[in-house]
C-alpha positions as CSV (number, residue, x, y, z in Angstrom):
1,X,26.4,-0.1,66.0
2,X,25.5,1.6,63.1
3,X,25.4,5.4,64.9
4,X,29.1,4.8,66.3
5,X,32.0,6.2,64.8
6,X,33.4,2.6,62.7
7,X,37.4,3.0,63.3
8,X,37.7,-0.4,62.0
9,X,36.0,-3.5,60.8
10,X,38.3,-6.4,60.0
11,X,37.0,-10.1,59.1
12,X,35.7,-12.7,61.6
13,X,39.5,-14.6,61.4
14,X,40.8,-11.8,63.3
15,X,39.1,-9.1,65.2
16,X,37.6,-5.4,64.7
17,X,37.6,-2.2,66.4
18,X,34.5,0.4,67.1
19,X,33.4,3.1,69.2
20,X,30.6,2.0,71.4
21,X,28.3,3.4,73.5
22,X,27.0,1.6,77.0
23,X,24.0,0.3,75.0
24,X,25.3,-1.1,71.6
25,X,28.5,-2.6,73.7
26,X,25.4,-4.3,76.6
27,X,23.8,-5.8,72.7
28,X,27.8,-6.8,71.5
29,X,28.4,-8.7,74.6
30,X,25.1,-10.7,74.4
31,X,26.3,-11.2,70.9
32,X,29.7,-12.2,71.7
33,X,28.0,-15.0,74.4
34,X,26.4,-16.7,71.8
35,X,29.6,-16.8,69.1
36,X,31.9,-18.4,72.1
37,X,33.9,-15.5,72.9
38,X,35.5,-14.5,76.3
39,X,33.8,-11.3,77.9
40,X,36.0,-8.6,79.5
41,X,35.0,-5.0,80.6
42,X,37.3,-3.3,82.2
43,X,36.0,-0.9,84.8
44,X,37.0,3.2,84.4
45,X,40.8,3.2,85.8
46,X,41.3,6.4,88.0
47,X,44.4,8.6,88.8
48,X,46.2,5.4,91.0
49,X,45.7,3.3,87.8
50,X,48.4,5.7,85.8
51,X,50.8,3.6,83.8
52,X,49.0,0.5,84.4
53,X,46.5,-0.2,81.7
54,X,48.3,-3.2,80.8
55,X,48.6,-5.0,84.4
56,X,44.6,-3.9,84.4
57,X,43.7,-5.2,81.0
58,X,45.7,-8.8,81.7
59,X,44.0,-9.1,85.1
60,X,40.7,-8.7,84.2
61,X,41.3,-11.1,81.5
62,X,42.5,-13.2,84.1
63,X,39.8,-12.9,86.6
64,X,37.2,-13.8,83.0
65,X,39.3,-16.7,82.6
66,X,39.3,-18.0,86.0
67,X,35.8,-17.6,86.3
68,X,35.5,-19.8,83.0
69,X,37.5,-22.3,85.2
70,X,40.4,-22.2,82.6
71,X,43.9,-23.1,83.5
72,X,46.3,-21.0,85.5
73,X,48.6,-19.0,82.5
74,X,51.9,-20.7,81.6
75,X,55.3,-20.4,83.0
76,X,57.2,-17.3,82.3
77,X,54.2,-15.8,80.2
78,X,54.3,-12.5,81.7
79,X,57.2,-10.7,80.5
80,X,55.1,-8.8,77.8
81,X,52.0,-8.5,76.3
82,X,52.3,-10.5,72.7
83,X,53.1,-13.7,75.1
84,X,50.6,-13.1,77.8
85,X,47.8,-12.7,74.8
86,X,49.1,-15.7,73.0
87,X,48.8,-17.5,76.0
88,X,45.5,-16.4,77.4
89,X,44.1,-17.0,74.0
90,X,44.9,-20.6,74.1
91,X,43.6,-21.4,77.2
92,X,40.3,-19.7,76.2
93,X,40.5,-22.0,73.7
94,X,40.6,-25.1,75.7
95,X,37.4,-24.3,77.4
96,X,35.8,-23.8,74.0
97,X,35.9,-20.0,73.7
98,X,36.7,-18.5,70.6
99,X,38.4,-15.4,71.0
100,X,38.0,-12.2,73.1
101,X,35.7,-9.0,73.4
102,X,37.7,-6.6,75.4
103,X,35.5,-3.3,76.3
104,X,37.6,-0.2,77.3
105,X,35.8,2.1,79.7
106,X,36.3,6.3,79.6
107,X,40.2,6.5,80.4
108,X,39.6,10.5,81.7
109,X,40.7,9.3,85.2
110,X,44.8,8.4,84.4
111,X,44.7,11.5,81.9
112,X,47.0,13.9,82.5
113,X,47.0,17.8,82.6
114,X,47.4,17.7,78.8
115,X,44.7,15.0,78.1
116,X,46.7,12.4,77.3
117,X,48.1,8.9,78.4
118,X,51.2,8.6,79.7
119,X,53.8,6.6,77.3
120,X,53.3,3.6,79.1
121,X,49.6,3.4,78.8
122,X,50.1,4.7,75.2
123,X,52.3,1.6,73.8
124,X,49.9,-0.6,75.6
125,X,46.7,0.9,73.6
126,X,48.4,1.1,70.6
127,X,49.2,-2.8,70.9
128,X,45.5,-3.7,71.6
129,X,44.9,-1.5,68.0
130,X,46.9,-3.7,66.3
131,X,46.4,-7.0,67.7
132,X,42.8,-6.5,66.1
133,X,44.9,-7.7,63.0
134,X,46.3,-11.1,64.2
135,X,44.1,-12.1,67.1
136,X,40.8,-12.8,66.7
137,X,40.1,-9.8,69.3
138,X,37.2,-7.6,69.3
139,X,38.3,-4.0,70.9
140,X,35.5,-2.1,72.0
141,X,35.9,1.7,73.3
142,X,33.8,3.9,75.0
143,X,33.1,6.9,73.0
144,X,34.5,9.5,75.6
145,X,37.9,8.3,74.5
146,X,37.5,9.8,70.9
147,X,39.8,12.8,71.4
148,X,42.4,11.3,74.2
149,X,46.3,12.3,73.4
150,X,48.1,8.9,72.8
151,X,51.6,8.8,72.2
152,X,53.2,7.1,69.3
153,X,56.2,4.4,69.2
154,X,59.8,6.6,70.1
155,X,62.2,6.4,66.9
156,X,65.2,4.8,66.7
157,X,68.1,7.3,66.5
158,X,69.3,5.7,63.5
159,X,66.2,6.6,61.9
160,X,66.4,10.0,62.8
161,X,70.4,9.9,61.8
162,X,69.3,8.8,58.1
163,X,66.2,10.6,57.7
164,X,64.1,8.0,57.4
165,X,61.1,6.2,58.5
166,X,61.4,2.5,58.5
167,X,58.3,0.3,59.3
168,X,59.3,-1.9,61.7
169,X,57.9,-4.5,64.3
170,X,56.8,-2.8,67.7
171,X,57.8,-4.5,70.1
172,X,55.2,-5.6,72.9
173,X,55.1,-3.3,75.9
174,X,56.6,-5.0,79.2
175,X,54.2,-6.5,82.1
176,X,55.0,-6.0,85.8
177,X,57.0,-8.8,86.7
178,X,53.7,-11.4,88.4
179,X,51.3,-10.0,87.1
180,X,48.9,-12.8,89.2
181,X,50.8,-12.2,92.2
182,X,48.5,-11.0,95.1
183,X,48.9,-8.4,97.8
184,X,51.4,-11.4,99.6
185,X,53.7,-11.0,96.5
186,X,53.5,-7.4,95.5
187,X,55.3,-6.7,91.8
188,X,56.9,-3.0,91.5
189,X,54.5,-0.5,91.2
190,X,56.2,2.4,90.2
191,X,55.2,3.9,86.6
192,X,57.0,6.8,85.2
193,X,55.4,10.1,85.9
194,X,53.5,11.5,82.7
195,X,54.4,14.1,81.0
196,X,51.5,17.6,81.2
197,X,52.4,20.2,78.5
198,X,52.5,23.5,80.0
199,X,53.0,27.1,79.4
200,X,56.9,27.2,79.0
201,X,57.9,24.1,77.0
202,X,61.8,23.2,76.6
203,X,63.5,24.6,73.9
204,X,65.5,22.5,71.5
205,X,68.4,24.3,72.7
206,X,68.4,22.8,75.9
207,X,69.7,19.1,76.4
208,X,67.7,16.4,76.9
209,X,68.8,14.3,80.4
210,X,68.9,10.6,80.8
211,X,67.7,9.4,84.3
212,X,71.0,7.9,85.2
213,X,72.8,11.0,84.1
214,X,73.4,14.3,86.1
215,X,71.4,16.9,86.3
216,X,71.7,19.3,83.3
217,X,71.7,23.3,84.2
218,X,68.5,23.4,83.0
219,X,66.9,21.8,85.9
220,X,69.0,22.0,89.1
221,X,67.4,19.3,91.5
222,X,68.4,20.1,95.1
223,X,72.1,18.2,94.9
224,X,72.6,15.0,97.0
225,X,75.0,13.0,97.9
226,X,76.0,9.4,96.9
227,X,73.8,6.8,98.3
228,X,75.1,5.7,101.2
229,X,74.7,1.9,102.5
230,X,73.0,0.7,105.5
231,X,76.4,0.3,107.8
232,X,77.5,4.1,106.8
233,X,74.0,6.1,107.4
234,X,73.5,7.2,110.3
235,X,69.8,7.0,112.3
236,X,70.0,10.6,113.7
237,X,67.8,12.9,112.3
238,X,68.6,16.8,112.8
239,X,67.2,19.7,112.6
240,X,68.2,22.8,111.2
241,X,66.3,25.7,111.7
242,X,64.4,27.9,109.5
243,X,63.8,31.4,110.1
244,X,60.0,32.3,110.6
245,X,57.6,33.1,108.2
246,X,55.8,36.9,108.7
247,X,52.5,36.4,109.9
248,X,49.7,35.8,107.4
249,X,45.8,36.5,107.6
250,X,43.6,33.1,108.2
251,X,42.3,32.5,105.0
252,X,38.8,30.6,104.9
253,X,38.2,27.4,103.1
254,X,34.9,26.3,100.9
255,X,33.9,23.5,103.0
256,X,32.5,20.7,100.8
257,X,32.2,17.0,100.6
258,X,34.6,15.0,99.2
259,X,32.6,13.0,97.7
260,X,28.8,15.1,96.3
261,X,26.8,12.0,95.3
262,X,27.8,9.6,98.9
263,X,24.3,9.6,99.9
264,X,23.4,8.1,96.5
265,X,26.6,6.2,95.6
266,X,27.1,4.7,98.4
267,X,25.2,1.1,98.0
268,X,27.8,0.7,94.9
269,X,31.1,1.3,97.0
270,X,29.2,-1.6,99.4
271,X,28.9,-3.9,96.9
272,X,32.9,-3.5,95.6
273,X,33.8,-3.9,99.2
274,X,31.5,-7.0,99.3
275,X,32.5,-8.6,96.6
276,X,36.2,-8.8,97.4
277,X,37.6,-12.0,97.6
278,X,40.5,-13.8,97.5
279,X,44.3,-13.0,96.9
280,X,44.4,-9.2,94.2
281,X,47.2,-8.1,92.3
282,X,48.7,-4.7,93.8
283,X,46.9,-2.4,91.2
284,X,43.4,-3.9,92.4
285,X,44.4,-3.2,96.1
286,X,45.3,0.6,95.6
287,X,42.4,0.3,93.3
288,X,39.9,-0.7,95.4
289,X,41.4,1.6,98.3
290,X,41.1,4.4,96.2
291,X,37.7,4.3,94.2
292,X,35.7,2.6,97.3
293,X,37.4,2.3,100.5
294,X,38.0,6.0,100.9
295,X,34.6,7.3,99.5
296,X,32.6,4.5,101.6
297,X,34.5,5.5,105.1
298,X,33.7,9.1,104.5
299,X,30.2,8.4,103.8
300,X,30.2,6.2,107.0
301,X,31.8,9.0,109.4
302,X,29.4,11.5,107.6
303,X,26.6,9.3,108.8
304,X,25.7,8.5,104.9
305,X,26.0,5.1,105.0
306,X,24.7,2.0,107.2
307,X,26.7,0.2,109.7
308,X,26.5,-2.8,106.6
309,X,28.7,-0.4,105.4
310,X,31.0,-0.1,108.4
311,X,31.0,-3.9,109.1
312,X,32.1,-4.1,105.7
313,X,35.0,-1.2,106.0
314,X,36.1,-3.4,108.9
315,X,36.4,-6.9,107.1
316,X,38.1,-5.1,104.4
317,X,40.6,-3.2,106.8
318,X,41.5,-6.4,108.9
319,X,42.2,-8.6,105.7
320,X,44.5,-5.8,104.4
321,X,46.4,-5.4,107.6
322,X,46.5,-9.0,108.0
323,X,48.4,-9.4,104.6
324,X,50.4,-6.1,104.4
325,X,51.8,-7.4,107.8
326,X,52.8,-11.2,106.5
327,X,54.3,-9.5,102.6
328,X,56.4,-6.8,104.5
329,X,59.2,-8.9,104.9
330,X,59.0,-11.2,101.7
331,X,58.9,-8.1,100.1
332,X,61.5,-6.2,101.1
333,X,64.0,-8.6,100.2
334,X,62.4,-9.8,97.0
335,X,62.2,-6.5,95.6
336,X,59.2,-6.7,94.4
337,X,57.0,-3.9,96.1
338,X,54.8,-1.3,95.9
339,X,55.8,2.5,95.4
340,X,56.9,3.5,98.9
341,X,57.5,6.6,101.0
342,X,61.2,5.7,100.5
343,X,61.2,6.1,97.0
344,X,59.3,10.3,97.0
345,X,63.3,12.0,96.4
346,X,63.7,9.7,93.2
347,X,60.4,10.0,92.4
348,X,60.0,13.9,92.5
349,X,63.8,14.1,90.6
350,X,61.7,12.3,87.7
351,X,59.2,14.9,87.7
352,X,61.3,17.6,87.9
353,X,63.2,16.4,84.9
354,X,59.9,16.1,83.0
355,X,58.1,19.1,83.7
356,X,61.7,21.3,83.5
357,X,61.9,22.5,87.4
358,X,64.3,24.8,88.1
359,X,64.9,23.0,91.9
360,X,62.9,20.3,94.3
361,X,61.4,20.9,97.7
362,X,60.3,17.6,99.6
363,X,57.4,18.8,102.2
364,X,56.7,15.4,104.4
365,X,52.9,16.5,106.4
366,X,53.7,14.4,109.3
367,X,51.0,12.1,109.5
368,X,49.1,13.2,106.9
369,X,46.8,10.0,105.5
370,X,44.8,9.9,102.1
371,X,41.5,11.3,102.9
372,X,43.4,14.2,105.1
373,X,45.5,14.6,101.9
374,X,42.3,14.8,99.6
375,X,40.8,17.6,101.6
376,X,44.5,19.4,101.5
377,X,44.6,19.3,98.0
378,X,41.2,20.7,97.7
379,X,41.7,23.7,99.7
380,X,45.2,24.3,98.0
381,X,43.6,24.7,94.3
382,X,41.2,26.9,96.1
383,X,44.1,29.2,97.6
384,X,47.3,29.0,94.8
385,X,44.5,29.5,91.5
386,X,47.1,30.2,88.6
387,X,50.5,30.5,90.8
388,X,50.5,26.4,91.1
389,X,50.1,23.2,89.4
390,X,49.2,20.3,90.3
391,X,51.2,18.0,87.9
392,X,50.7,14.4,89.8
393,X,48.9,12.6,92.7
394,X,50.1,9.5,94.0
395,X,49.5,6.7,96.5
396,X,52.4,6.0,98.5
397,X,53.0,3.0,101.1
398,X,54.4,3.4,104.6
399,X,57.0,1.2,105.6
400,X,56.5,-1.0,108.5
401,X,56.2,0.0,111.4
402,X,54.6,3.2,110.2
403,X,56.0,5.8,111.9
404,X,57.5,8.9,110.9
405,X,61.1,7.6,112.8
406,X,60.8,4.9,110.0
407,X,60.1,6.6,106.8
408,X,63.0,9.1,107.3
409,X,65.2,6.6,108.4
410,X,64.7,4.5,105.4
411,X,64.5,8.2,103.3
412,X,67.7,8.6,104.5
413,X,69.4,5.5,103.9
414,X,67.7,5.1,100.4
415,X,65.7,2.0,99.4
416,X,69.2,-0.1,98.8
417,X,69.0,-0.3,102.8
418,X,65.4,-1.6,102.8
419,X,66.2,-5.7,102.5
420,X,68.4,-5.0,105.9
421,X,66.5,-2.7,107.7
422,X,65.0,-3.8,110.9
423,X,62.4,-1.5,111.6
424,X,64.7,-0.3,114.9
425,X,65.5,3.6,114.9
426,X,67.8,4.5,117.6
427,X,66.7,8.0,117.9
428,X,62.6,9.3,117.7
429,X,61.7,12.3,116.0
430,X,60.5,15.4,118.0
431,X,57.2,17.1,117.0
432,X,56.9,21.0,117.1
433,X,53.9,22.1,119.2
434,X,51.9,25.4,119.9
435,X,52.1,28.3,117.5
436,X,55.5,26.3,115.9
437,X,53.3,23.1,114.7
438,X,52.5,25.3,111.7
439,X,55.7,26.2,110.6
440,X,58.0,24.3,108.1
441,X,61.0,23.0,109.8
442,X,63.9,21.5,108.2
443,X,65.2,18.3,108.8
444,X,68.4,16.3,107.6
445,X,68.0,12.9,107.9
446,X,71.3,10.9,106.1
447,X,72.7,13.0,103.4
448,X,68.9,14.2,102.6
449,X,67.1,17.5,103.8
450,X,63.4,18.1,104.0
451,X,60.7,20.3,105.1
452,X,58.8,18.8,107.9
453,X,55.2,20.4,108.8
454,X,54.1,19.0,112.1
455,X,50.2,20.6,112.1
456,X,48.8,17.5,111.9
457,X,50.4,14.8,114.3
458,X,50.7,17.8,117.0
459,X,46.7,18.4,116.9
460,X,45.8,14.8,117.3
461,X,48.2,14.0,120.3
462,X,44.8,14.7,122.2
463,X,41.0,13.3,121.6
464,X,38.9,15.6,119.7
465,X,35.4,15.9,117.8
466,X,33.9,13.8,115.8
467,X,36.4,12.7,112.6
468,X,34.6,15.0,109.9
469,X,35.3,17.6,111.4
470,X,38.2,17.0,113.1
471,X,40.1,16.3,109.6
472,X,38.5,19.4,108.2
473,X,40.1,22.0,110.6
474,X,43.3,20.0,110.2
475,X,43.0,20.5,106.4
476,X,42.1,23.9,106.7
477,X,45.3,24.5,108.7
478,X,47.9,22.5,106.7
479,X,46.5,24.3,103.3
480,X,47.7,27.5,105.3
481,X,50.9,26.8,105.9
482,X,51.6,24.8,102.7
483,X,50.2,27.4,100.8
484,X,51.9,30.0,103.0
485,X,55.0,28.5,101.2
486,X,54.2,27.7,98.0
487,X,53.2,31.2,97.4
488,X,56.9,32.4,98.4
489,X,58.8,29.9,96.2
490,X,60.6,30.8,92.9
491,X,58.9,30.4,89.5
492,X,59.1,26.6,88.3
493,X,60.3,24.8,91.5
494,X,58.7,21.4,91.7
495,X,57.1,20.9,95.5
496,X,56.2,17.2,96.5
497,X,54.3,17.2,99.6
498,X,53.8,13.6,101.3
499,X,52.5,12.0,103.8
500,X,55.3,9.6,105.7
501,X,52.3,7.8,107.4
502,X,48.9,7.2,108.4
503,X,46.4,7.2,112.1
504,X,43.3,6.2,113.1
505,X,40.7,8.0,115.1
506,X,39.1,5.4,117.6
507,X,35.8,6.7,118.4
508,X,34.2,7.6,121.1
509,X,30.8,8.9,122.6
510,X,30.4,12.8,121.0
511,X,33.9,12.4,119.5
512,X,37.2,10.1,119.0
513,X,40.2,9.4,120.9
514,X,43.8,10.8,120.2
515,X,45.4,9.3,117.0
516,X,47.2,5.8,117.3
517,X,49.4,4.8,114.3
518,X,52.3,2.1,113.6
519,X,50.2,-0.4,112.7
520,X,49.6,-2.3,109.2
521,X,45.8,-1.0,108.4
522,X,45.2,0.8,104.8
523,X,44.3,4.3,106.7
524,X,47.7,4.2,108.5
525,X,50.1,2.7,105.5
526,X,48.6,4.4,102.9
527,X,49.4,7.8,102.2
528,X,49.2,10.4,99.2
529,X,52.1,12.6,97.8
530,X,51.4,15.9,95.1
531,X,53.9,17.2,93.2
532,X,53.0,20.9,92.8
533,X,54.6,23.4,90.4
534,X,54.9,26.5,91.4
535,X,55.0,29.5,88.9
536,X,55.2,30.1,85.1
537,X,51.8,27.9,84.8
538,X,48.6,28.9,83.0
């Protein structure tokens, strides 16, 4: 430990900090066996993981715990960190464990833009810093974390008012509500979207905006109206057309694998798979979907992978459907759910307000499911360069049944008509076909308009090639179009494209069958939105 770079060394009563490489930190955690202390390394979060260190940090501790056959955590212990620690700490001690090693991993995967944590992430770091002072905690980081951006604590305004900088107490960050609860009882999962410096920062001229409040002239969202309630939105969704785009030139597309290493990297996405047991908290899910379930099916279709592999993809896939299909209804009237297509308007209002949009566009890919939206996003940093960035990605869940008459019925109505909602729609949505499929249509749905780009469900209505393939012409065509009208939008309008829902491509002898969706599985209920922002970015 010597060669690291020593932040901090307090005494044995309460904890230290250090900067650890993956072979000093393998030496510490023998160590920490033999002085009785409670093992935790976290693995590297990626971009779903944003805003969540602390549900992450408290479930692996958990999961250690557990393991150590300690006692479930107390009642009402999860409402923020201080009392979750206090309490995790004391039932370490009742199986005769001392204290804690917690190992931090490189965080580069919920970075953002800027290179920082988001505020959330941020307060929950700077708590684990100084509980090193009253716990007897030993905080480990991996030295790739050296120069991340964390925010410090917000001042109080009277502090600001008087000029002055008191010391006080920093009050614990808040947990998800459940943070044990598993996919059955799924806690919020909606984090604030980070904020990326960019080229043209907001001037101290121009008024800050609370969430609740309107819309200051600096950024003009798209106006809407009041939320209506269930009774008073209507299920009709109409169209209003747009005029035409001019014809563009086909523009080619780099064709490359999502994922370089599969042929090597496979065997570890297996053994994640494998080792999934038992009732997960809803960060572990999208987690697991995300870093392993994805990769592992693409190596699979790419004829990477063993059928071990697919026999595993299948297990995972029915368990997920099985359980997504028996929480839908708890949650939807509990409240306590995951980020949903429902929620993209509110969400991309958020963004907007962060990064200082001048207006919103909502583009729904109809259809469009993760590893579609992947290759999309690929091929759309290949063809906007400098005219667009790309200021989040997010994992978004389908409402049940997932269908696209669903999503922009409940878009429509807002999620306050979610806990009454029967998953009836009196009217289906027509698809554009032919030469029309790849233009952008509007669409009003309740007192909300949209884009709606029907590429995708249009060109699987009929069996195809193999899936590989398949998904790569469909990415190659919905980049076109997409970036068709990016390129045309003004300078600092915030784009979100989403998908409302997932398919899945049976197979069959040389090639698959025509999509089928509605159902519960991860590939047709999980879906991926990007907020891009067009102009005035370097």
């Amino acid at each position: 430990m010597t060669e690291q770079a020593h932040l901090a060394h307090l005494d044995e009563e309460t904890g230290e900090i250090s900067l650890v490489g993956p072979e000093v930190l393998r030496e510490l955690l023998y160590a920490a066996e033999e002085d009785g202390l409670l093992s935790v390394v976290l693995d590297p979060p990626g971009p779903a993981e944003r805003g969540k260190l602390g549900t992450l940090i408290t479930d692996a501790i958990e999961s250690a715990l557990e393991l150590r056959g300690a006692c479930a955590p107390g009642i009402g212990v999860g409402c923020d960190l201080s009392t979750a620690v206090r309490d995790q700490l004391y039932r370490a001690r009742l199986v005769e464990l001392r204290g804690l090693l917690l190992a931090i991993p490189s965080l580069a995967g919920v970075l953002n833009l800027g290179g920082s944590l988001d505020a959330d992430d941020s307060a929950v770091l700077r708590w684990w810093l100084a509980a090193t002072r009253e716990h007897p905690v030993r905080l480990y980081i991996d030295p790739s974390n050296r120069f991340v951006g964390v925010y410090e604590r917000p001042a109080p305004l009277i502090e600001l008012l008087d000029g002055q900088r008191r010391q006080k107490t920093v009050p614990p960050p808040a947990l998800a509500a459940e943070l044990s609860a598993s996919v059955q009882a799924m806690e919020l999962s909606e984090p604030p979207p980070t904020v990326v410096a960019l080229a043209a920062p907001l001037t101290q001229s121009e008024p800050e905006v609370a969430d609740g409040d309107p819309l200051s002239a600096r950024a003009p969202i798209v106006a809407e109206k009041p939320e209506q309630t269930a009774s008073e939105a209507g299920p009709v969704v109409r169209e209003i057309d747009l005029p035409e785009s001019d014809a563009l030139e086909l523009e080619a597309f780099p064709h490359t694998p999502l994922y370089a290493n599969a042929a090597e990297q496979w065997p570890g996405w297996l053994a994640e798979i494998e080792a999934a047991r038992g009732p997960k908290p809803l960060a572990a899910v999208e987690r697991m979907f995300v870093t392993n379930y994805v990769p592992l099916s693409d190596a699979v279709a790419r004829g990477l992978a063993s059928s071990e592999a697919a026999r595993a993809l299948a297990t995972w896939s029915q368990s997920f459907e099985q359980s997504y299909r028996e929480a839908f209804d708890a949650l939807r009237v509990r409240g306590k759910r995951p980020t949903m297509v429902l929620d993209v308007s509110e969400i991309a209002q958020r963004i907007a307000r962060l990064h200082g949009a001048r207006s919103v566009q909502l583009v729904v890919v109809d259809g469009m499911r993760f590893d579609l939206g992947l290759r999309v996003e690929q091929r759309l940093r290949h063809a906007l360069g400098q005219s667009a960035a790309l200021t989040e990605r997010l994992l978004l869940w389908s409402a049940l049944p997932a269908t696209t008459a669903v999503q922009l019925e409940l878009l429509g109505r807002g999620p306050a008509a979610l806990p009454e909602f029967t998953g009836q729609v009196e009217s289906e949505v027509p698809v554009a076909r032919g030469r029309m499929a790849t233009t952008l249509r509007r669409v009003k749905t309740g007192h909300r308009e949209l884009l709606k780009l029907d590429v995708v469900e249009s060109s699987l209505a009929e069996p195809g090639g193999p899936a590989t393939a398949r998904l790569d012409v469909l990415a190659d065509d919905t980049a076109r179009a997409l970036s068709s009208y990016l390129k045309r939008q003004p300078a600092r309008t915030l784009v979100m494209v989403f998908g409302d829902h997932g398919f899945v491509l049976d197979a069959l002898e040389g090639g698959g069958t025509r999509a089928r969706h509605g159902g519960a599985s991860p590939e047709e209920v999980l879906v991926p939105a990007f907020a891009w922002l067009v102009g005035g970015v370097h």
